[in-house]
MMTF fields as JSON, N, C-alpha, C and O atoms, coordinates in Angstrom:
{
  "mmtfVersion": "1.0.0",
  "mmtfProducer": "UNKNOWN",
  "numBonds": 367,
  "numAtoms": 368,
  "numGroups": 92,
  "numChains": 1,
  "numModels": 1,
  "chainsPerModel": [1],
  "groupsPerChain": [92],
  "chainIdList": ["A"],
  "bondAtomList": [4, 2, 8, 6, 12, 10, 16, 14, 20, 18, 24, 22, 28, 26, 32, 30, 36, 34, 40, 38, 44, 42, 48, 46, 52, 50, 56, 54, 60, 58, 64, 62, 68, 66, 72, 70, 76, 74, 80, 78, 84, 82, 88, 86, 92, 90, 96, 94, 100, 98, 104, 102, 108, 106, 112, 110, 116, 114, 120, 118, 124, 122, 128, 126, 132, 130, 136, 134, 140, 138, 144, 142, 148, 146, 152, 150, 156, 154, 160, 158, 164, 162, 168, 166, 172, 170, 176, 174, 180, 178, 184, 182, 188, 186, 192, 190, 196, 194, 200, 198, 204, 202, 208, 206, 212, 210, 216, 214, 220, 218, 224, 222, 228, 226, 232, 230, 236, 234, 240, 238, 244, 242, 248, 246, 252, 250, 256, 254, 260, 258, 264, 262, 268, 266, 272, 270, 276, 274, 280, 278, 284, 282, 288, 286, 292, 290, 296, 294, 300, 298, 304, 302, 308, 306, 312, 310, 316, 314, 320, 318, 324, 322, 328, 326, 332, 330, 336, 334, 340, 338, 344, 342, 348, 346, 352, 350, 356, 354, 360, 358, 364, 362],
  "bondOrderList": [1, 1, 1, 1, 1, 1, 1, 1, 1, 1, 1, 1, 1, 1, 1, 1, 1, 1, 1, 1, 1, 1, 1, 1, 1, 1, 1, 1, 1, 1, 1, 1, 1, 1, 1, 1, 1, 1, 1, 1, 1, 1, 1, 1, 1, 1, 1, 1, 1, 1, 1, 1, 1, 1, 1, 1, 1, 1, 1, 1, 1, 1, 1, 1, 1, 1, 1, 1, 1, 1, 1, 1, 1, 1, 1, 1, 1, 1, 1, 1, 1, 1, 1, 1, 1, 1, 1, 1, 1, 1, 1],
  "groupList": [{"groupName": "UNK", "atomNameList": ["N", "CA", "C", "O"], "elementList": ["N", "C", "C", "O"], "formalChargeList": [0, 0, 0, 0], "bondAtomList": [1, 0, 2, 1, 3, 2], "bondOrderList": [1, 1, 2], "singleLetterCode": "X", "chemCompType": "L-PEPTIDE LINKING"}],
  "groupTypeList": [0, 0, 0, 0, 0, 0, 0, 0, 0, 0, 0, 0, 0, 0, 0, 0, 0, 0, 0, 0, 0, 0, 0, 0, 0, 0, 0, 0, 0, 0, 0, 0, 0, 0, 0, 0, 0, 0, 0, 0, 0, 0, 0, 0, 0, 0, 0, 0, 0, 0, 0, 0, 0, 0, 0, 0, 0, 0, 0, 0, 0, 0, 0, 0, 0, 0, 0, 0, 0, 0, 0, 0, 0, 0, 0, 0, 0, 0, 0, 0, 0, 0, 0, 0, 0, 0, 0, 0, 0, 0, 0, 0],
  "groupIdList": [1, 2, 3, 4, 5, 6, 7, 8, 9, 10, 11, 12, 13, 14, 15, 16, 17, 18, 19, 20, 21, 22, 23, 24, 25, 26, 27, 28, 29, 30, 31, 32, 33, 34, 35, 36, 37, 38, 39, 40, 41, 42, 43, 44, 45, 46, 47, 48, 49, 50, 51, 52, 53, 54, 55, 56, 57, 58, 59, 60, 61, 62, 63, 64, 65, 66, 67, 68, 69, 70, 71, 72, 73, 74, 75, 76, 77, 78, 79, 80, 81, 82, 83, 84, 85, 86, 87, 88, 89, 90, 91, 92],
  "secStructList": [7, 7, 2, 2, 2, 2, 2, 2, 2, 2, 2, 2, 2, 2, 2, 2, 2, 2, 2, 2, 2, 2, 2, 2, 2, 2, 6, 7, 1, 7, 6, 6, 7, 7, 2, 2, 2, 2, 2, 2, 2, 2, 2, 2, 2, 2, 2, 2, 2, 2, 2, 2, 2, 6, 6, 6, 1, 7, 2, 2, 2, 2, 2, 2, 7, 7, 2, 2, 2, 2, 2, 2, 2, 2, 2, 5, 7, 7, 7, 1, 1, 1, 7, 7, 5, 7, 6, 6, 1, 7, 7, 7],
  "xCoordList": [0.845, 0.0, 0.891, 2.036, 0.205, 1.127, 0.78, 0.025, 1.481, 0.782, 0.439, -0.761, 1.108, 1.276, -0.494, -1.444, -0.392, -1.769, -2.963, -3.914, -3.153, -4.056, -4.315, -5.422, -3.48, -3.208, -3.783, -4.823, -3.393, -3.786, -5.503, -6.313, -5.971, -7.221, -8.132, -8.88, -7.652, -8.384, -8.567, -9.6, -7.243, -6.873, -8.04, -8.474, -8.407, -9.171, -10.385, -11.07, -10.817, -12.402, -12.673, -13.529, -11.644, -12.008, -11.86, -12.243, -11.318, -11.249, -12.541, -13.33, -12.855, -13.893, -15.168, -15.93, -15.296, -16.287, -16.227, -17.123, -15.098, -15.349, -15.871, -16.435, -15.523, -16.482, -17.788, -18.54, -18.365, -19.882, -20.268, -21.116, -19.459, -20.023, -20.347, -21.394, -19.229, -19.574, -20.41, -20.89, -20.938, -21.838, -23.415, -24.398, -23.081, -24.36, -24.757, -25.863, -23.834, -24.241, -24.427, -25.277, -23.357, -24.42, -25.478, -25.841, -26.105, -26.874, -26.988, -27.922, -25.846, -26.057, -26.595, -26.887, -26.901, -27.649, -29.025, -29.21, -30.058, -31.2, -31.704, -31.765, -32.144, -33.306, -33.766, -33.677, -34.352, -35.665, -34.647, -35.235, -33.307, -32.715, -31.87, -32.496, -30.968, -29.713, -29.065, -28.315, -29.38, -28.779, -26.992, -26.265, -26.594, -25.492, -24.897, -23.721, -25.344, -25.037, -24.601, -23.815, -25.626, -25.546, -24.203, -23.477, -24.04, -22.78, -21.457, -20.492, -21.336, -20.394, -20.112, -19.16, -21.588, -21.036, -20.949, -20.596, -21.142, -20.892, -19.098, -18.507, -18.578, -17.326, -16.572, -15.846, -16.776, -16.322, -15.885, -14.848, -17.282, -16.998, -16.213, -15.491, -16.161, -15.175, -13.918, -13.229, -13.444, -12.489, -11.944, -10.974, -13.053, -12.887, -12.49, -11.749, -13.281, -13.051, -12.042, -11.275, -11.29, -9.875, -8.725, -7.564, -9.358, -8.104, -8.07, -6.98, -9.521, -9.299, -8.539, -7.576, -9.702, -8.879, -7.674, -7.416, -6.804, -5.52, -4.389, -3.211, -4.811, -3.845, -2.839, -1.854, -2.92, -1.365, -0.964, 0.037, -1.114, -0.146, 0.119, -0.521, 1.534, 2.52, 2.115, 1.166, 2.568, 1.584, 1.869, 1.124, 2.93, 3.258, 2.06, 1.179, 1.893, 1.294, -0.123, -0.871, -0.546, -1.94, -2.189, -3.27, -1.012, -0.765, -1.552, -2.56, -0.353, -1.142, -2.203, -2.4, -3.12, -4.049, -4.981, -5.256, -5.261, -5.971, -7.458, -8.028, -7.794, -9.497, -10.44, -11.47, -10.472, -11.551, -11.238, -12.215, -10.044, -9.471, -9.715, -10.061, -9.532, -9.578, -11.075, -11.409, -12.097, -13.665, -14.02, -14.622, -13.474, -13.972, -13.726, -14.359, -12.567, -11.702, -12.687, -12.803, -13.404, -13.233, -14.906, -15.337, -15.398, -17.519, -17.085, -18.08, -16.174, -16.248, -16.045, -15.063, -17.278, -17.215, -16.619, -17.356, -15.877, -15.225, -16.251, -17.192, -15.984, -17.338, -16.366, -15.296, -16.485, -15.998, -16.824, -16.756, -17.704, -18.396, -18.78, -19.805, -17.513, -17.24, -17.268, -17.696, -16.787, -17.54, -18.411, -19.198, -18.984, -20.323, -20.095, -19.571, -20.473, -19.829, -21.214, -22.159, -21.408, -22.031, -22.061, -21.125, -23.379, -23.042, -23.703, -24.697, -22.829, -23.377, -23.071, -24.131, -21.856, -21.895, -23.218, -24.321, -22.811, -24.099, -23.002, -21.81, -24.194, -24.492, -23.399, -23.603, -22.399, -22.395, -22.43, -22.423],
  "yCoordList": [-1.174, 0.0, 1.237, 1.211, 2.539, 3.439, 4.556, 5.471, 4.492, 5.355, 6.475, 6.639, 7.155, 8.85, 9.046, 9.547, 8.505, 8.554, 8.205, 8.655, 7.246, 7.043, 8.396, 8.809, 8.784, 10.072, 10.857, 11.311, 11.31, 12.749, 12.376, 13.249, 11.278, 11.116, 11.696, 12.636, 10.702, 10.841, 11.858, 12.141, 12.727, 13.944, 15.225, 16.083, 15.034, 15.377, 15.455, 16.462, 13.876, 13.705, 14.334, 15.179, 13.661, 14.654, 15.838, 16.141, 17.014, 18.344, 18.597, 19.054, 18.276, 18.359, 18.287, 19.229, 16.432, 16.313, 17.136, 17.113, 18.119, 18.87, 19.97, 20.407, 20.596, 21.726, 21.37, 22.289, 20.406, 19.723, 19.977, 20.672, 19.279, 19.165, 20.856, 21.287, 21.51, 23.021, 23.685, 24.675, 23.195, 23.834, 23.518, 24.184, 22.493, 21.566, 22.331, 22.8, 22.342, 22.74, 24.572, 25.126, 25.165, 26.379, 26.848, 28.023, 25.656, 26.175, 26.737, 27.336, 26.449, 26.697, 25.973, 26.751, 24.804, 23.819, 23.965, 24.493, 23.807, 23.917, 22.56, 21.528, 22.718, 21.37, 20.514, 19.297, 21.093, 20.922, 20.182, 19.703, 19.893, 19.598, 20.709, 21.727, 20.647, 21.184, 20.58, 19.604, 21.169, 20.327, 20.341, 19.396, 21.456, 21.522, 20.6, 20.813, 19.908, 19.196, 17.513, 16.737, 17.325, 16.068, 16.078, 15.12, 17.631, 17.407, 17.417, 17.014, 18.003, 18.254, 16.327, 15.561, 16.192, 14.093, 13.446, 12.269, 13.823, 12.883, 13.339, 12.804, 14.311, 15.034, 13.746, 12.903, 13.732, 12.994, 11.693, 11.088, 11.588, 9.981, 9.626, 8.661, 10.61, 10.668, 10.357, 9.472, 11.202, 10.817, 9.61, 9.025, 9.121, 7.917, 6.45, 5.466, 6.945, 5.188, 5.607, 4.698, 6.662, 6.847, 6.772, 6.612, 6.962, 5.96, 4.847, 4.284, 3.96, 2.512, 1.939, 1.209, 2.821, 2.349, 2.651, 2.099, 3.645, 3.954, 3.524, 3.765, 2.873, 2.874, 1.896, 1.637, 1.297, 0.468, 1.485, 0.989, 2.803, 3.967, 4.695, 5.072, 4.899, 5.874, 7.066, 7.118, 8.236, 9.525, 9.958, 10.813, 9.392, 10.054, 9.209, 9.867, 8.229, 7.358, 7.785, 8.033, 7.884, 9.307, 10.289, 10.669, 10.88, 12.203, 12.3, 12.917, 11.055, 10.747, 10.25, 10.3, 9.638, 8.943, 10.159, 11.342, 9.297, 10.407, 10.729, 10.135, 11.495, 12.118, 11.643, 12.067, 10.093, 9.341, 8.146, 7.755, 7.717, 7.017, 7.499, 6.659, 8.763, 9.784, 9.376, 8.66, 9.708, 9.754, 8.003, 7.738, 7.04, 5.765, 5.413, 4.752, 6.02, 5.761, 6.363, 5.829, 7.475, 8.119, 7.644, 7.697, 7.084, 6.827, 5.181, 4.688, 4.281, 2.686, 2.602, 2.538, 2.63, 2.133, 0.644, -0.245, 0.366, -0.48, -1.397, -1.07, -2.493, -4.025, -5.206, -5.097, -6.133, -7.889, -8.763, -9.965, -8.229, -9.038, -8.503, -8.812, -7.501, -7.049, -5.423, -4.799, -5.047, -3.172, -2.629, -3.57, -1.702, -1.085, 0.278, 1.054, 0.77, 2.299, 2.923, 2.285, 4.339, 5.206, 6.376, 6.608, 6.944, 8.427, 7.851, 7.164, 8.366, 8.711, 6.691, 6.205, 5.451, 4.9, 3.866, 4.083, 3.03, 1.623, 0.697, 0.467, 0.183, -0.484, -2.001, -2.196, -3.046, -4.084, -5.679, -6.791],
  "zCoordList": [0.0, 0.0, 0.0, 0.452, -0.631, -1.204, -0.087, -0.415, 1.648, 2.574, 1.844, 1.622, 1.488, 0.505, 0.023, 0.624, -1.104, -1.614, -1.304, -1.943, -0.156, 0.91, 1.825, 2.171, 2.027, 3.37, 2.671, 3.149, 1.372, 0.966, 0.55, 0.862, -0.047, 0.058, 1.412, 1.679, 1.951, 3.186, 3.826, 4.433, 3.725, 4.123, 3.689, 4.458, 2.105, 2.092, 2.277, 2.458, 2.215, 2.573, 4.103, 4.363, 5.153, 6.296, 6.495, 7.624, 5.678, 5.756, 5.48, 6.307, 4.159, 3.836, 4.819, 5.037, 5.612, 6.679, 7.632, 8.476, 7.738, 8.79, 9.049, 10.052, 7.57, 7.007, 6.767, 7.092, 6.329, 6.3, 8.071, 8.631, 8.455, 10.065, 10.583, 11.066, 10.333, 11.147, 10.532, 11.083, 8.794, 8.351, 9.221, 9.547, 9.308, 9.894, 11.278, 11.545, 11.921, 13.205, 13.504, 14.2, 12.739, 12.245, 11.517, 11.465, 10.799, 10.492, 9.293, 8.761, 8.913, 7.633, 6.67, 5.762, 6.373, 5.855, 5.923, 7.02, 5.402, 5.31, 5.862, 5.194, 7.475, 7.887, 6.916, 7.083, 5.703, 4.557, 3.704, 2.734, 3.687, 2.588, 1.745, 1.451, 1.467, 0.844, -0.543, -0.513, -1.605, -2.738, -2.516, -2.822, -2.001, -1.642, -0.587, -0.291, -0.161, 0.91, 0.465, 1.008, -0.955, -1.481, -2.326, -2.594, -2.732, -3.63, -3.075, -3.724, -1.515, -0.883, -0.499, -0.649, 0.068, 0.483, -0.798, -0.715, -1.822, -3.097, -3.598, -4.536, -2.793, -3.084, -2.032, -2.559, -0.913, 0.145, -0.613, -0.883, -0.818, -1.388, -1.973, -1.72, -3.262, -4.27, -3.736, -4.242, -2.456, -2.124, -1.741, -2.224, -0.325, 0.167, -1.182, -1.176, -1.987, -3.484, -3.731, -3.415, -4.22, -4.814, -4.031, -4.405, -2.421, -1.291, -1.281, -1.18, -1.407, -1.737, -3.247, -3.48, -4.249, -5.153, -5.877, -6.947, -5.249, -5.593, -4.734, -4.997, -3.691, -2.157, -2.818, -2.127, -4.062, -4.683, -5.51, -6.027, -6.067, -6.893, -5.894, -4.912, -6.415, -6.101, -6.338, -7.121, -5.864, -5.592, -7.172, -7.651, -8.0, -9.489, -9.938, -10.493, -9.848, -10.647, -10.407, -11.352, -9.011, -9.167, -9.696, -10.145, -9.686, -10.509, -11.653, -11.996, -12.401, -14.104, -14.639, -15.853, -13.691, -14.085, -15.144, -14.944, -16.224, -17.084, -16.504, -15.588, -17.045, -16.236, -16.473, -15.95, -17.75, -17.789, -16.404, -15.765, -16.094, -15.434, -13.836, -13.005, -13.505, -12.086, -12.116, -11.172, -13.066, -12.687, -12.086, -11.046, -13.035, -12.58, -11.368, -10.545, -11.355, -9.575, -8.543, -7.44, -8.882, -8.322, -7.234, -6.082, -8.999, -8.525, -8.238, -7.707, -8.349, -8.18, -6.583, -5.843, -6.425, -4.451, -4.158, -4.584, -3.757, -3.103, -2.559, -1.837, -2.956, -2.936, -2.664, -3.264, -2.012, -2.464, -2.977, -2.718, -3.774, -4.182, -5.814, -6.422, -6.397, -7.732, -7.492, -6.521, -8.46, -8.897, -8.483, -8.386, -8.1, -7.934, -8.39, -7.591, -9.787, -10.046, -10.036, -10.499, -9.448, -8.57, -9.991, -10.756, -10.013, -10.964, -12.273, -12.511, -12.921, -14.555, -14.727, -15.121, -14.514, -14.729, -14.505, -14.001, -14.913, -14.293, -13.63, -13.831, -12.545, -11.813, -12.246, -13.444, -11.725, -12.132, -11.038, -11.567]
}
């Protein structure tokens, strides 16, 4: 496992959850629902699959991944029981 590129994932998804969280508790979020709120945890996510599924590249080898390659990484939620890609892909 490639610690580097795990860390900075993660790194971000929880910066991120943390700004979600203080939004939350000020109030800034709308009770009623927030479209902003779905895109900020669909951002998270993003992160969290591209720590699983990158945690064997080297932080160059993240680097390069091309941007059809970054998106699959990015929606393929982590399963043992095959693929599951999230978003614009389908389902497998």
């Amino acid at each position: 496992m490639q610690t580097a590129t795990v860390q900075f994932e993660l790194s971000e998804a929880s910066e991120h959850l943390q700004r979600i969280v203080a939004d939350l508790r000020a109030g800034r979020i709308a009770a009623d629902g927030d479209a902003g709120l779905g895109v900020e945890l669909a951002h998270v996510l993003d992160h969290i699959c591209r720590a699983w599924n990158c945690k064997d590249q080297t932080p160059d080898q993240h680097a390069a991944l091309s941007q059809a390659e970054f998106e699959r990484l990015s929606h393929t939620v982590p399963n043992f029981l095959g693929e599951r890609i999230i978003g614009e892909f389908a389902l497998t």
